[in-house]
LUMDOBA-939167 format. One line per field, with one value per residue: residue number from 1; residue in one letter; x, y, z of N, C-alpha, C in turn. Coordinates in steps of 0.02 Angstrom, whole numbers. Each point is the difference from the previous one (the first is absolute). Example, Ala and Ser with C-alpha at 12.3 -4.5 7.8 and 13.67 -1.06 7.14 Angstrom:
// residues 2
pos <- c(1 2)
code <- c(A S)
nX <- c(660 -18)
nY <- c(-284 53)
nZ <- c(390 -36)
caX <- c(-45 42)
caY <- c(59 59)
caZ <- c(0 3)
cX <- c(45 -39)
cY <- c(60 55)
cZ <- c(0 37)
This chain:
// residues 131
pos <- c(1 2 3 4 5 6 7 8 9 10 11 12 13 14 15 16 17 18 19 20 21 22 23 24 25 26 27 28 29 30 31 32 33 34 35 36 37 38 39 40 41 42 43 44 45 46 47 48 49 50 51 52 53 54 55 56 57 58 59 60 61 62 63 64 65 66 67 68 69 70 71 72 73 74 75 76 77 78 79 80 81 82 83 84 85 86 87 88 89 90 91 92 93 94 95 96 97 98 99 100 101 102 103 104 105 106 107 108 109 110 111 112 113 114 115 116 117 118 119 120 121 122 123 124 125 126 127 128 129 130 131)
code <- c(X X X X X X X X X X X X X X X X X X X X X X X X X X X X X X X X X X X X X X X X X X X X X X X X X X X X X X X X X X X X X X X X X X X X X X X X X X X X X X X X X X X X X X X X X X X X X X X X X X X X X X X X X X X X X X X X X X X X X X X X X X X X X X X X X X X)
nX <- c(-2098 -8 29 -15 -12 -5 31 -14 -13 -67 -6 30 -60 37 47 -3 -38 -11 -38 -77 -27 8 -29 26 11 19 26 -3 21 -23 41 -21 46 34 32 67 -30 -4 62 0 -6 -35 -22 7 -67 -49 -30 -35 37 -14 5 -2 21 60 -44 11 33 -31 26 -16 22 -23 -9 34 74 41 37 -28 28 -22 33 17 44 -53 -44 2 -18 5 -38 -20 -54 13 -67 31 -47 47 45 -69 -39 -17 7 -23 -84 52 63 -59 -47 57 13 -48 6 35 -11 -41 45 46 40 -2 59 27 111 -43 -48 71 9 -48 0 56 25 -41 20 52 -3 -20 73 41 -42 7 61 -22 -53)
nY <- c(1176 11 28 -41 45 -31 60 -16 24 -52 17 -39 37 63 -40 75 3 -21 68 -4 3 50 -36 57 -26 64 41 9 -61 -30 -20 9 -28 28 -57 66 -4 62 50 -39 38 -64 5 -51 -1 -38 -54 2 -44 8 -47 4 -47 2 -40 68 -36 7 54 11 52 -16 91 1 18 35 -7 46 -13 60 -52 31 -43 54 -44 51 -28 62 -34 28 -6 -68 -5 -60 -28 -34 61 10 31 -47 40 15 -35 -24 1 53 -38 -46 22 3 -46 8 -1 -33 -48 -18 30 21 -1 70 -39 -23 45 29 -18 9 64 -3 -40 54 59 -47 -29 56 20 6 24 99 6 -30 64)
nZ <- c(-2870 65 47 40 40 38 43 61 58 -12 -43 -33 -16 -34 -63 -26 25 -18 0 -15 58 89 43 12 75 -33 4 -61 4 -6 -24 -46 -10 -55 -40 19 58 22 19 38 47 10 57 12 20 70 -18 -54 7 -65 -22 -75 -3 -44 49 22 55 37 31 69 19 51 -9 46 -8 -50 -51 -55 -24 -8 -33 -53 57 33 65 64 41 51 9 55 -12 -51 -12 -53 -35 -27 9 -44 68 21 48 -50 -1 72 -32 -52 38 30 -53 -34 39 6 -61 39 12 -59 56 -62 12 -10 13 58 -1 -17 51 77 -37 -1 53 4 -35 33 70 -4 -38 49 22 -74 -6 78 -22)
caX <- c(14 79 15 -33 51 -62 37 1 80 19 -16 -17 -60 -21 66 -11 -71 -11 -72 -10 -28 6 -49 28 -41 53 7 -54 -49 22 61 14 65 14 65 4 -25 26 14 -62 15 -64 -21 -79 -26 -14 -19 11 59 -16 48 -32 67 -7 -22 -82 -10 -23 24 -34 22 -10 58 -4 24 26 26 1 51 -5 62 17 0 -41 -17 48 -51 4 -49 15 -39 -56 -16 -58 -64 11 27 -52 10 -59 5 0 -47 -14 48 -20 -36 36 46 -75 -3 65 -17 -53 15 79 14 61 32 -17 -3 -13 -82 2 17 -52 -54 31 -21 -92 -11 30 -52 -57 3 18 -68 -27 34 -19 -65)
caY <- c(-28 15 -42 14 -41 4 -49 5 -13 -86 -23 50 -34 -31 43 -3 -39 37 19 39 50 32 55 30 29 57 27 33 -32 -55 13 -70 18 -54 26 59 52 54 -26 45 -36 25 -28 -51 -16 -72 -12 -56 21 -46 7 -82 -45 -20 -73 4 -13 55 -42 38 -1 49 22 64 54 -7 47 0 62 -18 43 -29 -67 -49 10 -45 -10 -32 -18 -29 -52 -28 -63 -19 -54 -70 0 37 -28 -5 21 84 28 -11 46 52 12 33 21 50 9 -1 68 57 -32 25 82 -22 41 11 -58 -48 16 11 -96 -27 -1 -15 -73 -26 -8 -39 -41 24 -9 -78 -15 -25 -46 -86 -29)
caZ <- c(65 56 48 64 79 69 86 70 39 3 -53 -85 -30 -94 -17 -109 -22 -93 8 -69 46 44 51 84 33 0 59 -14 -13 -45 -77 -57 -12 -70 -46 -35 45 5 34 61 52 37 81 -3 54 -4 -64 -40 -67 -25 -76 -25 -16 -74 -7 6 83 42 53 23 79 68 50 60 -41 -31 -69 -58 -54 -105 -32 -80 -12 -8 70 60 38 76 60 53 11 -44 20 -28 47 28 67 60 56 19 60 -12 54 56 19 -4 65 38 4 19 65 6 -10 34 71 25 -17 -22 -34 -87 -22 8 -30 -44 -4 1 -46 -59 6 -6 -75 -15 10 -22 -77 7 7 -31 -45 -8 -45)
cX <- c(57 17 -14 79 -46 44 -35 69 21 7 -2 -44 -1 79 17 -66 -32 -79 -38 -38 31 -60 7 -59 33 -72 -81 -52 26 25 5 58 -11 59 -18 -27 53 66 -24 40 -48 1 -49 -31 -14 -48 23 62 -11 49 -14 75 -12 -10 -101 -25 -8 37 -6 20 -24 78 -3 2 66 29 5 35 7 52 -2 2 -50 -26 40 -56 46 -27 2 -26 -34 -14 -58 -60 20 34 -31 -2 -77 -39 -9 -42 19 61 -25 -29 50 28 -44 -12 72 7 -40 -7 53 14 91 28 -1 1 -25 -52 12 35 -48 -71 39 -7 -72 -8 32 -59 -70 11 -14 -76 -42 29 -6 -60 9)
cY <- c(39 -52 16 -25 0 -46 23 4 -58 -39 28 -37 -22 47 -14 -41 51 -6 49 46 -17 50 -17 51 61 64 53 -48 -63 14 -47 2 -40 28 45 43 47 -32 16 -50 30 -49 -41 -13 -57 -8 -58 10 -52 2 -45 -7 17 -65 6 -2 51 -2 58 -10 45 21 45 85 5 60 -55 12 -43 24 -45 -66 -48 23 -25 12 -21 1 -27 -71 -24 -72 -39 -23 -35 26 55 -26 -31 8 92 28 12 42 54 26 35 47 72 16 22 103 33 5 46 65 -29 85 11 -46 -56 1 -12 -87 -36 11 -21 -83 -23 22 -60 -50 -6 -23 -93 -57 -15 -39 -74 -8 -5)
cZ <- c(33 42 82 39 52 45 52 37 22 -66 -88 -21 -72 9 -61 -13 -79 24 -30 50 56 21 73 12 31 70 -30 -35 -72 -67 -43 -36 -67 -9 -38 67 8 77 73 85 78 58 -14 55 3 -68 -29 -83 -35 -96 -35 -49 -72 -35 11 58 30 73 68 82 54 0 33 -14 -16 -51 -46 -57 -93 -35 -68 19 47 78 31 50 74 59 72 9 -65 13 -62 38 29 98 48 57 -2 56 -27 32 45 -11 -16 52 38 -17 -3 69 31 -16 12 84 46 -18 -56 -28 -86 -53 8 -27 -84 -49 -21 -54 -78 -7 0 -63 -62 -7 -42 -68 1 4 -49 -50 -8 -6 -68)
């Protein structure tokens, strides 16, 4: 077993939580982390993060994007945005639409384009995550 940290800039999600896996959704594609992984520090995209407790629980979040970082004592996990099931929006169809429309509507600048398709891949995670 290690240990997980997982905060937002509103919130600490798990702190010293003792866990026998870590899979991030890292920048080339998904990472299974176990005690003993090499030390590694990687960009996470939107996706799903998911860790199962040293009780056996499985436990699993929408997040936006984020860093990663593996060190001897264990994950630190920091994310802009995570969200379990329970504080999905239910309103995701109709905010994807627009916001689809919105980007194909509106002339937006680099950052803003670059806002605006980052918050629809959110959504999108966010979508399939409440099936």
């Amino acid at each position: 077993m290690f240990k997980l940290n997982f905060v937002t800039p509103e919130k600490k999600i798990v702190g010293d939580q003792e866990v026998t896996i870590v899979s991030v959704p890292a920048f080339r594609g998904l990472i299974d982390l176990l005690p003993g992984h090499a030390p590694l520090m990687t960009t996470l995209v939107p996706g799903i993060l998911s860790y199962k407790t040293s009780s056996g629980d499985s436990v699993s979040f929408a997040i936006n994007w984020g860093y990663c970082q593996v060190s001897q004592e264990g994950v630190s996990i920091m994310a802009e945005r995570a969200l379990s099931k329970t504080e999905l929006d239910e309103n995701l169809s109709t905010k994807i639409k627009e916001l689809e429309d919105k980007i194909g509507r509106d002339f937006l600048d680099d950052k803003d384009w670059s806002d605006a398709h980052l918050n629809l891949e959110f959504l999108r995670v966010e979508q399939d995550f409440s099936h």
